[in-house]
C-alpha positions in Angstrom: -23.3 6.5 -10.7 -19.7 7.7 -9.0 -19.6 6.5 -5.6 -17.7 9.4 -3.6 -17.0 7.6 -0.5 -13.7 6.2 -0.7 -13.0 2.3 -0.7 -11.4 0.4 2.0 -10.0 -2.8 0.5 -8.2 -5.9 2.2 -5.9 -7.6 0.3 -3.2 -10.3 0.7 -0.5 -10.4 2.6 2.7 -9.9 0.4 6.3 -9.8 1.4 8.4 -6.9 0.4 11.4 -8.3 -1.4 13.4 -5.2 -2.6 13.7 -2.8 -5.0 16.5 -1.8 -8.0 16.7 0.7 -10.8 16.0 -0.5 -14.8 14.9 1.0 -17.5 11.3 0.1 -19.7 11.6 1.5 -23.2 14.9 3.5 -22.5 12.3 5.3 -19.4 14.2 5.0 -15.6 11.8 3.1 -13.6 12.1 1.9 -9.8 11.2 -1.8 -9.8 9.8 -3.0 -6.2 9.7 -6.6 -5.8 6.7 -8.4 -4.0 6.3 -12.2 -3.1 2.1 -12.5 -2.2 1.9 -15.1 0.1 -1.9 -16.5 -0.9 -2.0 -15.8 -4.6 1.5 -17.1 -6.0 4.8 -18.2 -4.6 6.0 -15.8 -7.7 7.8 -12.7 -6.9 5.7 -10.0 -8.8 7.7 -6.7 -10.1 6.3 -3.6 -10.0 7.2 -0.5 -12.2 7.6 2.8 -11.2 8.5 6.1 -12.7 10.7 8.3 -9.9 8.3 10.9 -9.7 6.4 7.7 -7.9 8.8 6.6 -5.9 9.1 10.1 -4.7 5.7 10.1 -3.8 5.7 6.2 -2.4 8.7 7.4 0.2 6.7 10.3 1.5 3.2 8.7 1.6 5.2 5.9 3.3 6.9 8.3 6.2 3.5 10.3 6.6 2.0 6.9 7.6 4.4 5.9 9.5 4.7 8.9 11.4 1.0 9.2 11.8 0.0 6.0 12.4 -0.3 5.0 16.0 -0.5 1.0 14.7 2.0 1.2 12.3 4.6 3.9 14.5 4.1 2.1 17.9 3.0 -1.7 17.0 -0.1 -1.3 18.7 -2.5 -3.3 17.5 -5.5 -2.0 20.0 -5.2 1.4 18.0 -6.0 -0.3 14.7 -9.6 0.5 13.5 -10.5 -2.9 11.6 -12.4 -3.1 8.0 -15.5 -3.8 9.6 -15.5 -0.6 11.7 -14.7 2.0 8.7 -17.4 0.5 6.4 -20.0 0.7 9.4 -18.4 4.5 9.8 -19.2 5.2 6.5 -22.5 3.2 6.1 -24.1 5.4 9.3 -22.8 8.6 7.0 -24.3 7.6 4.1 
């Protein structure tokens, strides 16, 4: 059975290291490079086509432009884990 709620997941903690252009079989990728800092001291590379490093910048602007915790620092705004999953439990 599909769940239609959406899914909230935490995750780790990673640090963004950078990002550079390469190609994977002769395809232009974007590659971002992440260090977790609980799973593995390893820098892990990502691969991306353009089309989704189109789509990461705007997603990432749109949050950032609508996101009172993220735009301002304010931490009070946040609404933790706990509170969306007790939000969508009371919905059903």
């Amino acid at each position: 059975m599909d769940n239609p709620r959406p899914s909230y997941v935490v995750g780790n903690l990673a640090e963004f290291l950078g990002i550079t252009a390469g190609t994977t079989n002769g395809n232009p990728v974007g590659i971002l490079t992440f260090r977790p800092h609980v799973t593995s001291p390893q820098p892990v590379n990502l691969m991306i086509s353009r089309a989704q490093i189109i789509r990461l910048r705007e997603d990432i602007d749109a949050l950032l432009a609508r996101s009172e915790v993220l735009k301002d620092g304010d931490a009070a705004a946040a609404v933790s884990l706990a509170e969306i999953e007790a939000i969508h439990e009371r919905l059903g």
